[in-house]
C-alpha distance (Angstrom), angle and dihedral (degrees) to the residues before:
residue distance angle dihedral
X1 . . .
X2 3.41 . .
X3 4.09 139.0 .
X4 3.77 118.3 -138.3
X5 3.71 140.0 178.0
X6 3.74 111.9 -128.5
X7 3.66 124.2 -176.1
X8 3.33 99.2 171.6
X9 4.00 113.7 141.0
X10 3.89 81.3 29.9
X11 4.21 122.1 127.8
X12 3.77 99.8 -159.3
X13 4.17 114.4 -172.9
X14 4.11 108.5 -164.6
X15 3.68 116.5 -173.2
X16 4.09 131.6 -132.9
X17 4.10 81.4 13.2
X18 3.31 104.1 152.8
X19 4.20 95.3 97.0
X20 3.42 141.2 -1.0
X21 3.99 127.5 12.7
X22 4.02 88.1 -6.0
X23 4.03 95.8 52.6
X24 3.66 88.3 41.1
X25 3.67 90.7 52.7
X26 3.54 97.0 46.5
X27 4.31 92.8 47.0
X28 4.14 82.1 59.1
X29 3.77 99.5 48.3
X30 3.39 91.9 44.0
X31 3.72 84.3 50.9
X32 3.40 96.5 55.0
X33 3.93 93.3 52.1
X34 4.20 109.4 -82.5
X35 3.86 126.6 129.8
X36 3.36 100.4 -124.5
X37 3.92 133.5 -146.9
X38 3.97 109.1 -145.6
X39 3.66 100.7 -156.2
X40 3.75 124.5 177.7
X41 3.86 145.7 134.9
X42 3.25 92.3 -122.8
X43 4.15 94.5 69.3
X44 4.25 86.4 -176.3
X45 3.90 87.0 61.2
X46 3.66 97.8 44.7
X47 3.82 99.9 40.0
X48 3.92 76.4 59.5
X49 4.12 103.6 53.8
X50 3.82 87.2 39.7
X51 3.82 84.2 59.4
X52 3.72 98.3 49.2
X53 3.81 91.3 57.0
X54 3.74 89.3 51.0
X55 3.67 91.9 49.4
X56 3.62 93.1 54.2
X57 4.15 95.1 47.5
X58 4.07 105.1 -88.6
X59 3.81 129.0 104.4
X60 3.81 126.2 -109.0
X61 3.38 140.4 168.6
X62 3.77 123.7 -168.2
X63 4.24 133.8 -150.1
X64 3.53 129.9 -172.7
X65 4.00 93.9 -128.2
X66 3.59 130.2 -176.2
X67 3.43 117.4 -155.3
X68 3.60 107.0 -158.4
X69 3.79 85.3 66.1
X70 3.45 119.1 86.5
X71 3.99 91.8 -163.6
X72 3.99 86.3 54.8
X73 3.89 93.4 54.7
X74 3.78 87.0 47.4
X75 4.28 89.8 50.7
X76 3.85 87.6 43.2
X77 3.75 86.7 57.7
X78 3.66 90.7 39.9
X79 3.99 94.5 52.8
X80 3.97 83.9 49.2
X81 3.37 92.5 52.3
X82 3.84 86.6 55.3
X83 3.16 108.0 38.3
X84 4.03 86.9 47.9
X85 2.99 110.9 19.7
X86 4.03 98.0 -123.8
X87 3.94 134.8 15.1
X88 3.90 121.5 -122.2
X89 3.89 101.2 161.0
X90 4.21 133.0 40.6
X91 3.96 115.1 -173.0
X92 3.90 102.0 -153.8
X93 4.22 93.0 -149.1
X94 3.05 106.2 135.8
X95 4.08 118.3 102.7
X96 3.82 139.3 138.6
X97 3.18 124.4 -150.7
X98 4.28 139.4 -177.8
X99 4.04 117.3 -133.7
X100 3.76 100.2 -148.6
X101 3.81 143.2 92.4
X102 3.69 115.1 -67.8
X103 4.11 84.3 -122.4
X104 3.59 91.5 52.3
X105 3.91 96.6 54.0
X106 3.77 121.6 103.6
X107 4.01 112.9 -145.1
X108 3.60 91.3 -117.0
X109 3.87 85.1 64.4
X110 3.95 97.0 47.7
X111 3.85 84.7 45.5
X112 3.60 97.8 61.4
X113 3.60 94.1 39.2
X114 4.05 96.9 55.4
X115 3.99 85.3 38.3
X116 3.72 92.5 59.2
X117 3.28 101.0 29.0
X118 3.97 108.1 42.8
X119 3.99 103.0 16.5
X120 3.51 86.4 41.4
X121 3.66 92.9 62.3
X122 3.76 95.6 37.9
X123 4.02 88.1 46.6
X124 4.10 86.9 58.7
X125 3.23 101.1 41.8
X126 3.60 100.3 45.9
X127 4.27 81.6 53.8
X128 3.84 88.6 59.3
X129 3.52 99.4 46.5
X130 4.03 100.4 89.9
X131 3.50 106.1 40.7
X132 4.08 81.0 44.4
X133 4.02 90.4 48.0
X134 3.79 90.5 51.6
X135 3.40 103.8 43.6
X136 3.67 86.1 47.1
X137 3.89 91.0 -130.8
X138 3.52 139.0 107.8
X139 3.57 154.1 153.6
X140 3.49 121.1 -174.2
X141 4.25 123.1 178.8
X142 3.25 122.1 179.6
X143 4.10 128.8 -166.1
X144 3.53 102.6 -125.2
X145 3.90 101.9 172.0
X146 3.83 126.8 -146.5
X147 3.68 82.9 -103.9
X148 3.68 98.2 71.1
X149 3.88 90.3 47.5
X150 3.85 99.0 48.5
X151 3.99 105.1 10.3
X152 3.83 122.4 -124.4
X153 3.55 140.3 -138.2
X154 3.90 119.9 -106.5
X155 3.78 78.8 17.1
X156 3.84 101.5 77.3
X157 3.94 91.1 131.7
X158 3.70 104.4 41.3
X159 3.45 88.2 44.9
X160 4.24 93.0 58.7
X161 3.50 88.9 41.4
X162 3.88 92.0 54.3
X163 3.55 90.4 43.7
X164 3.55 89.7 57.2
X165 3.94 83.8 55.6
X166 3.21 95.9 51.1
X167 3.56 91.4 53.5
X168 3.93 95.1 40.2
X169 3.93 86.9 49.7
X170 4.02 89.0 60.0
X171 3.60 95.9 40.2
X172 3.73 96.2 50.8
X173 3.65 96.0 44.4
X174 3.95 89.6 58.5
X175 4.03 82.8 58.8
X176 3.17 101.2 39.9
X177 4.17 100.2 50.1
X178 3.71 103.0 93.4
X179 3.78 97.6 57.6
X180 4.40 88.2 56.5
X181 4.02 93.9 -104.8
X182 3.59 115.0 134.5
X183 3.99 122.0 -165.2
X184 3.51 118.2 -167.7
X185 3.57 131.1 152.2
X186 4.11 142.2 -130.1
X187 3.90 116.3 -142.0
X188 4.02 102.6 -159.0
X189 4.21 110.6 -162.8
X190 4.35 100.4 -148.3
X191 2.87 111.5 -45.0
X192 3.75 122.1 177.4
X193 3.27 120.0 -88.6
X194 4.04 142.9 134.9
X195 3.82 90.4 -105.6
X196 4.50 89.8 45.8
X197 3.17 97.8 49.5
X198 4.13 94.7 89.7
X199 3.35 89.3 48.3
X200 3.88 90.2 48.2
X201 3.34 98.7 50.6
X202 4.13 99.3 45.7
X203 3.68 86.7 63.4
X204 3.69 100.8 55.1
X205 3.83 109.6 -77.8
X206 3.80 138.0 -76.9
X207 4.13 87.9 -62.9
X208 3.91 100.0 50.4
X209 4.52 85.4 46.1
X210 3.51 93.6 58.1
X211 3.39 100.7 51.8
X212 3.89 79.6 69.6
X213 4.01 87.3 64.9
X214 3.42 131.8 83.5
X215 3.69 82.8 -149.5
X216 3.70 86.6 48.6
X217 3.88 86.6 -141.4
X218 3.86 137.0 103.8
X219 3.90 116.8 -119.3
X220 4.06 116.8 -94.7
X221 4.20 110.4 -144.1
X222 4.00 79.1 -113.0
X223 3.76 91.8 65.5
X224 3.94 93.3 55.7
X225 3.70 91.4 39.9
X226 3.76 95.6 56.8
X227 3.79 88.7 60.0
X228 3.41 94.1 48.5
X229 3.39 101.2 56.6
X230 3.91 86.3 50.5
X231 3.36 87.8 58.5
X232 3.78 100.1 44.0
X233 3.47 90.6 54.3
X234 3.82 146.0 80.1
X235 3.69 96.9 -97.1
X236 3.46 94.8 68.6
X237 3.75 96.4 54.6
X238 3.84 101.0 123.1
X239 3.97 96.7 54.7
X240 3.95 128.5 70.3
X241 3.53 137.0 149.6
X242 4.06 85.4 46.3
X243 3.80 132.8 136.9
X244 3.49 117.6 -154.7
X245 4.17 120.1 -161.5
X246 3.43 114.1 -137.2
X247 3.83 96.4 -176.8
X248 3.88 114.9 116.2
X249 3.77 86.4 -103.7
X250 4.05 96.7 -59.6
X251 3.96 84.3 135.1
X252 3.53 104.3 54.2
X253 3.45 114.8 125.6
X254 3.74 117.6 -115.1
């Protein structure tokens, strides 16, 4: 006897997929059975995940989405809707973020950031939210990071702006409830990836990090992508408004 996660009959959208945590979140939920949504602003990249999935026997569409844009969350939801016929699951993946100093950062820096990295995930999920509502079905999982729980140096405005996720992830789940949509959220520590690896090596390498982890490792994508799909699928039914660390233990309180 044996429990498995099945996703099959699932349409699963995952945002700023086209590499690290994103792609490898979108490889397992296709694994487990979802249609899956590749969508990116880098339309190269996500023309190129959508392909793997096909390749290995799933269906996947892909659209060059940027999520600043409130019209392009609503067309990535369209082109779902499509390509799928409904949408059950959004991935909120995609961030930016600006490895400096908080002195050292120019406004037009923290601007993009928070644009891309809170709007961005209020933008999508405020485009799934009908077609969720009136299906009565949703699952909503939001990357959180370790850096919105706890702050971090050189990451003074990604961590505000996933702080404001956090929060936005709590409030909307609240809201949300009654029409059987959860929203919960994933807080990764680093975790190596093409986009971490600035932030990895201004504060001393992979080696000097782990130290830092009772696991005395760095995350892999897989590691956040495991607890994701968890959370994006039936099993998790009875809990929203949750943030789960996915850190190796760098969180634990003292």
């Amino acid at each position: 006897m044996s429990v498995s996660i099945d996703l099959t009959g699932k349409s699963a959208i995952v945002t700023g997929s086209g590499r690290g945590i994103g792609r490898e979140t979108a490889l397992l939920l296709a694994k487990a059975g979802a249609c899956l949504t590749i969508a990116d602003v880098d339309e190269t990249t996500a023309a190129g995940v959508a392909q793997e999935i096909r390749a290995m026997g799933g269906a996947a569409a892909h659209v060059r989405t940027d999520i600043t844009s409130a019209e392009d969350a609503k067309k990535m939801v369209r082109a779902a809707i499509d390509a799928h016929g409904r949408v059950d699951i959004l991935v909120n993946n995609a961030a930016r973020w600006t490895t400096k100093l908080f002195k050292d950062i120019t406004p037009e820096e923290y601007d993009v950031d928070i644009r891309v990295t809170l709007y961005g995930t209020l933008n999508a999920s405020r485009a799934v939210l009908d077609p969720m509502m009136e299906q009565k079905y949703g699952r909503i999982v939001n990357l959180i990071s370790d850096a919105g729980r706890i702050g971090e140096p050189y990451l003074s405005i990604y961590s505000a702006a996933k702080g404001g996720v956090a929060a936005f992830t709590k409030a909307l789940a609240k809201e949300v409830g009654r029409y059987s949509i959860t929203v919960n959220g994933v807080a990764p520590g680093v975790t190596h990836t093409p986009g971490a690896q600035g932030f990895i090596d201004s504060a001393g390498g992979d080696e000097k990090l782990a130290r830092a982890y009772p696991l005395r490792r760095l995350g892999q994508p897989i590691d956040i992508a495991n607890a994701i799909l968890f959370l994006a699928s039936d099993l998790s039914s009875y809990m929203t408004g949750q943030i789960f660390s996915v850190d190796g233990g760098y969180s634990t309180p003292g």
